[in-house]
C-alpha positions in Angstrom: 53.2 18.2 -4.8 54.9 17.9 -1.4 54.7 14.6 0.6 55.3 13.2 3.8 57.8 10.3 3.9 58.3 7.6 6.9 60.9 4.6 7.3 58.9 2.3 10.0 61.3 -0.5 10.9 58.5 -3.9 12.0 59.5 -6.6 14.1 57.3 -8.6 12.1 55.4 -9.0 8.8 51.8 -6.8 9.8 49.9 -9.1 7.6 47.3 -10.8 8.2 46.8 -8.7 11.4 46.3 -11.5 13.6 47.9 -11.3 16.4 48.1 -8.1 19.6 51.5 -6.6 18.2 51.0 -6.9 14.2 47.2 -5.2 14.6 49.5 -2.7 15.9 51.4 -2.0 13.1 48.8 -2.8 9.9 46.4 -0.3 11.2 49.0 2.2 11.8 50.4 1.5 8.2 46.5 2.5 6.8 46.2 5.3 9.4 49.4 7.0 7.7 48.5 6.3 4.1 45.0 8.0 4.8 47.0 11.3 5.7 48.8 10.7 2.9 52.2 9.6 3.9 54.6 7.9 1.9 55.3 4.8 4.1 58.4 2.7 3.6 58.2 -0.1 5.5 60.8 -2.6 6.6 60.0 -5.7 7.8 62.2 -8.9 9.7 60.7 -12.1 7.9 60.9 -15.2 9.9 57.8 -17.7 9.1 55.1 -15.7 7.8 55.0 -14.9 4.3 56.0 -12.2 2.3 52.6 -9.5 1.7 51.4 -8.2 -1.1 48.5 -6.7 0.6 50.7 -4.5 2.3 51.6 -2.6 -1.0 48.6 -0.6 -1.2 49.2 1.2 2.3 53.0 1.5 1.6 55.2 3.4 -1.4 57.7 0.5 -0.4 58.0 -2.6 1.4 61.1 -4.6 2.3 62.0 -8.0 3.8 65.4 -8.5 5.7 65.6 -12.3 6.7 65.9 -12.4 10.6 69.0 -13.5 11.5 67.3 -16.6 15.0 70.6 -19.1 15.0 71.4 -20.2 18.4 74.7 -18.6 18.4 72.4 -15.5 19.3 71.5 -16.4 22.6 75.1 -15.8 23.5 75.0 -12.0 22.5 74.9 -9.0 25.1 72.3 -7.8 23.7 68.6 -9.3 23.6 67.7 -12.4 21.5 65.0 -10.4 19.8 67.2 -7.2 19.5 70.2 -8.8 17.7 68.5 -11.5 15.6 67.4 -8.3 13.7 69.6 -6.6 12.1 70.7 -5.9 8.6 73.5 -4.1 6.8 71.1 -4.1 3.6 68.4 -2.3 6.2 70.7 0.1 7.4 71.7 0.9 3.8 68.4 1.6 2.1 67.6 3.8 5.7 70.9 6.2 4.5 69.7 7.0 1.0 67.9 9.5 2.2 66.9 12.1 5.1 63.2 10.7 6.3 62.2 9.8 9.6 62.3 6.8 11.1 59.8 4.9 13.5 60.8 2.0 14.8 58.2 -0.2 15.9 59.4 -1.8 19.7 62.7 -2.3 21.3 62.8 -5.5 19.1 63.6 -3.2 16.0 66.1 -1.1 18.0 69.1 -2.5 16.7 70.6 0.6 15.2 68.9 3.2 17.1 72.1 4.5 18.4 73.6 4.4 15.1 76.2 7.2 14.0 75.1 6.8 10.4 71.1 7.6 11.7 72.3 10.4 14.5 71.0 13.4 12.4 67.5 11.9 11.8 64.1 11.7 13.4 63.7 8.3 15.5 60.7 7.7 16.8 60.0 4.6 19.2 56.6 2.9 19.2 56.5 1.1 22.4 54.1 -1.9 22.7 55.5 -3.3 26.3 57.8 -2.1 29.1 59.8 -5.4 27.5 62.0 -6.3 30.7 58.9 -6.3 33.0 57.0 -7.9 30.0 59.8 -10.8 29.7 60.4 -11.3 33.6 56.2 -12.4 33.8 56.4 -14.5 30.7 59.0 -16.4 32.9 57.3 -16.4 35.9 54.6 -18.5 34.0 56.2 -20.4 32.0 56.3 -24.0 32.6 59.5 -25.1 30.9 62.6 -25.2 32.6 64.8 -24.0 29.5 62.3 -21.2 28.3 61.7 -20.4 31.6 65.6 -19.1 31.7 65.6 -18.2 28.5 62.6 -15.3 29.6 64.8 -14.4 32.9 67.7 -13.9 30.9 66.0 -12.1 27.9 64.5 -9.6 30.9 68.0 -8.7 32.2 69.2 -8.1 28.9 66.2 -6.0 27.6 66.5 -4.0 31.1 70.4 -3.3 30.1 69.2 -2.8 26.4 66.9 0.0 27.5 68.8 3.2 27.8 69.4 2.8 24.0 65.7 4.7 23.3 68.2 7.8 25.0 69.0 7.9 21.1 65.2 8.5 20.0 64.2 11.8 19.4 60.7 10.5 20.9 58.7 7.9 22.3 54.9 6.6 21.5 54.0 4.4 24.5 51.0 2.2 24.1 49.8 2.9 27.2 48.8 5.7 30.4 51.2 3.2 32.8 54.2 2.7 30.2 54.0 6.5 29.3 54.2 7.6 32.8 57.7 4.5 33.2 59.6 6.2 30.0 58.8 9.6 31.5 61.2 9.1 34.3 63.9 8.0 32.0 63.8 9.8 28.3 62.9 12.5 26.7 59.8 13.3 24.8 57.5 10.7 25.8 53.7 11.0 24.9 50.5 8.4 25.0 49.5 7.1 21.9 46.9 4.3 22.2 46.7 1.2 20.4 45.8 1.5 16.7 43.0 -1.1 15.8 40.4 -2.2 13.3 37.3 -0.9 14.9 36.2 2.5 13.8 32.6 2.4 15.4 30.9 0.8 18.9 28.6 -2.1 17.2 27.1 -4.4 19.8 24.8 -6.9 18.5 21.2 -6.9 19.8 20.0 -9.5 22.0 21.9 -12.0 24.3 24.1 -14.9 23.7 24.3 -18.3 24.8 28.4 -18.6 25.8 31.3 -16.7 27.2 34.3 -16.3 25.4 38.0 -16.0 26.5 40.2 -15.8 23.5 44.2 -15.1 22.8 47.2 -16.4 21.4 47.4 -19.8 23.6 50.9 -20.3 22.8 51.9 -17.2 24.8 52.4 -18.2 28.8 50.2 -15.8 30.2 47.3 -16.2 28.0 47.5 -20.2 28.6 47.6 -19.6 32.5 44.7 -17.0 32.3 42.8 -19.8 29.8 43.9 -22.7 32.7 42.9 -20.1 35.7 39.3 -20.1 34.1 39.1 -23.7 33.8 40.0 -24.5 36.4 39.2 -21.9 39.2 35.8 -20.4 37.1 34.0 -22.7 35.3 34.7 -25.8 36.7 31.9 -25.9 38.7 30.0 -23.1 37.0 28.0 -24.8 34.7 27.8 -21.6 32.3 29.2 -22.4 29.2 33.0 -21.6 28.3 34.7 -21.0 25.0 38.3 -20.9 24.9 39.6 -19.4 21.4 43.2 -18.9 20.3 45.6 -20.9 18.3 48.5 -23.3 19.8 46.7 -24.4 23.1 48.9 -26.3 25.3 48.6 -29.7 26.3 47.7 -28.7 29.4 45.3 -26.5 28.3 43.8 -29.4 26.1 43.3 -31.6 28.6 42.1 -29.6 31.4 39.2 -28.8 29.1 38.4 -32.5 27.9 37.5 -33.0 31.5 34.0 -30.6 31.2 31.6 -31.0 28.6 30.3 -27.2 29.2 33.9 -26.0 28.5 35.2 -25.9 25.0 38.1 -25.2 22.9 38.7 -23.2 19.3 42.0 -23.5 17.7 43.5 -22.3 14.5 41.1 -20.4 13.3 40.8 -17.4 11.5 40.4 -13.8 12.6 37.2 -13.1 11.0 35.8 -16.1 13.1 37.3 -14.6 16.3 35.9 -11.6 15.8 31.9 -13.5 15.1 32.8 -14.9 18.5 33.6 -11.9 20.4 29.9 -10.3 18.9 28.2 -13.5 19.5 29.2 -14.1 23.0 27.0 -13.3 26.3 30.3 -12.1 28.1 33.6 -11.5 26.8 35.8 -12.7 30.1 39.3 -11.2 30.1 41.5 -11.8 32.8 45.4 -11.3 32.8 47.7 -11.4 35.3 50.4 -8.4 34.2 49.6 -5.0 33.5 51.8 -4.1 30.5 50.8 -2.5 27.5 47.3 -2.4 26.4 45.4 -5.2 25.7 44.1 -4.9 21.8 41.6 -7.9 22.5 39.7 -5.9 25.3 39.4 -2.8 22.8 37.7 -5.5 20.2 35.7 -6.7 22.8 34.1 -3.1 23.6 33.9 -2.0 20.6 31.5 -5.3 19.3 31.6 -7.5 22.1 28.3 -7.6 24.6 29.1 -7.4 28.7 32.9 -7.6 29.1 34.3 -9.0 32.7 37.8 -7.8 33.3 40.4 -8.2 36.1 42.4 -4.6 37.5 45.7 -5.6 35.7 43.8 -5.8 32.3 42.4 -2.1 32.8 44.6 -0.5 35.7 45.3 3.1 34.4 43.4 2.9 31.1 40.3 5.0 31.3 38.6 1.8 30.1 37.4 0.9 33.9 34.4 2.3 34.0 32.9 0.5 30.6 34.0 -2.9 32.1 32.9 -5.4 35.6 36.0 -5.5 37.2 36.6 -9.2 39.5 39.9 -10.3 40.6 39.3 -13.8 42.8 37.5 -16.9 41.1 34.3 -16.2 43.6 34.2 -12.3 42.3 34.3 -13.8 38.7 31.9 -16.4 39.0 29.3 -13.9 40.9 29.9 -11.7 38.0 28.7 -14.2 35.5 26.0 -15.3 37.3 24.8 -11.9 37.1 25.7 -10.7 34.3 24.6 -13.9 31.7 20.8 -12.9 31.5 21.8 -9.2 31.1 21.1 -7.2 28.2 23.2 -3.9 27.7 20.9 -1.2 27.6 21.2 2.1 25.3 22.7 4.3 28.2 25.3 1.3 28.8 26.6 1.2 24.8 26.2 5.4 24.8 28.6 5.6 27.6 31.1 2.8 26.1 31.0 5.0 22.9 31.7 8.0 25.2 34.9 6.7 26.6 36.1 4.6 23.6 36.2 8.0 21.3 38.4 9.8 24.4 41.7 8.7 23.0 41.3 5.1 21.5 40.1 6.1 17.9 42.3 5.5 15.3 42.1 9.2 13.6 42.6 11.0 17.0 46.1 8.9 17.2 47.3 8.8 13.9 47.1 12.8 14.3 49.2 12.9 18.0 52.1 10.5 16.0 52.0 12.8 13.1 52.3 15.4 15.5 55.3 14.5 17.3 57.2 13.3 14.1 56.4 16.1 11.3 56.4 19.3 13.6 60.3 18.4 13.7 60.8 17.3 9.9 59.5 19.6 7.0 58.0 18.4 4.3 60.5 16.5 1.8 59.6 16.8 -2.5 58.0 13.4 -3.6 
């Protein structure tokens, strides 16, 4: 029987799927062994443990240490770019003639490769990185990670012209698509690939409104702060805030309102009970990169959903969401929308939208298509 094979090259372990980039990649992994590909995934271990879970998706998984000494920092090339690599990587990737997708400029290392220039090499993008990297700077709080971000940025921006050695690119989003356009060849739209398969809103209202995120990432932290303190200080509405590593900041600017609280280190499942049981899912962010996996979660199970434009600028996903950009906008959003119940027409049109290029089975059929039309099918 013929089979499909795939090398995907991840930045990180993809399990437990807990965070924007790794949902990514685990979901993608299932998508692929539903069709029936043989997926050989490589992934760059640096904290989270090794996955047997992952097994049952893939025909083979391997772990290449990550290479983060500070000697790094002093390379041409981007921290994240050059910390992985792997002559052991690059070896088992030459045994034989599959494709290759390599899962953000992070895993680029040896895209431009001579050993690899007869292949198929694929490039999942998640973020324009440099853009992505110069607003984690302008955020950030700390003087030395503050340079470190500006630094990273001009590097990733040099970096860049290496995806001129892909044979195509699968931007996350509409905006990135239309960036890479300009630049490379073969670019297409491939949405984010997620856990939710149905729309499932629960009945009835709920009592809070959630914001939640990774808190150690800047701009999550300042969007978490903005709320705080620009929202709900004086709204008297009460405010979840959910996401591990919350700053100090953070933690203290919430002790100061008993109506405002705060959820760390806990587990997915119980971020996703939050996200159904909440009145309002509240969403803002303040760059317009990617696409943001926590708004698809919070349309697909969460109740009203109140967005800024960065978070939906250019995704289709407008018109399912209350769009407010100043503190005043957002607070008369609330207001309104606290008591209100989404009615059948509402979740019918969110289901409408959601299956126009955000379900899992519609883009694990546009990847396949760009990578297998140019590969035949190799014995397995």
């Amino acid at each position: 029987m013929s089979k499909k094979h795939l090398h995907i090259i991840s930045f990180d372990i993809p399990f437990p799927a807990d965070y924007g980039g790794v949902i990514d990649v685990y979901y993608k992994l299932k998508a692929f062994a539903a069709e029936g590909v043989k997926v050989h995934l490589h992934c760059y271990e640096y904290g989270r443990k090794q996955a047997k879970e992952l097994e049952q998706y893939c025909a083979t998984v391997n772990y290449y240490k990550r290479k983060t000494t500070r000697q790094r920092l002093l390379s041409i090339k981007p921290y994240i770019v050059v910390t992985r690599n792997s002559e052991e990587l690059i070896n088992n990737l030459v045994k034989d003639n599959y494709p290759i997708l390599f899962e953000g400029l992070h895993s680029c290392y040896y895209l431009d490769d001579k050993r690899l220039s007869d292949r198929i090499k694929i490039v999942r993008t998640h973020n324009i990185e440099h853009d992505y990297y110069l607003n984690l700077a302008r955020v950030e709080r700390d003087v030395f990670k503050k340079y470190y971000f500006y630094n990273e940025s001009y590097k990733l921006q040099r970096f860049e012209k290496v995806l001129n050695s892909s044979t195509g690119i699968a931007a996350i989003s509409k905006n990135d698509a239309e960036y890479f356009s300009q630049k490379y060849r073969n670019v297409n739209h491939v949405s984010a690939f997620h856990p939710n398969e149905n729309v499932e809103i629960k009945p009835g209202r709920g009592n809070f409104v959630l914001y939640h995120g990774s808190l150690d990432v800047g701009e999550n932290n300042e969007a978490a702060l903005f709320l705080v303190n620009q929202v709900f200080s004086d709204l008297k509405i009460r405010l979840v805030i959910a996401g591990n590593k919350p700053s100090k900041e953070l933690r203290d600017a919430v002790s100061k309102h008993q109506h405002i609280s705060l959820k760390s280190d806990i587990s997915t499942e119980k971020i996703y009970q939050l996200i159904a049981d909440a009145q309002i899912n509240m969403l803002p962010t303040f760059q317009a990169t990617g696409i943001k996996l926590k708004l698809l979660a919070a349309l697909y199970s969460g109740r009203q959903c109140i967005v800024n434009s960065f978070m939906v600028e250019n995704t289709g996903l407008e018109e399912i969401c209350t769009v407010a950009n100043t503190s005043q906008e957002m607070q008369e959003a609330v207001k309104k929308l606290f008591s209100k119940t989404l009615n059948e027409s509402e979740i019918d049109k969110r289901k409408r939208v959601l299956s126009n290029g955000f379900g899992t089975q519609e883009n694990i059929k546009k990847l396949m298509n760009i990578i297998y039309p140019l590969q035949p099918l190799v014995a397995g």
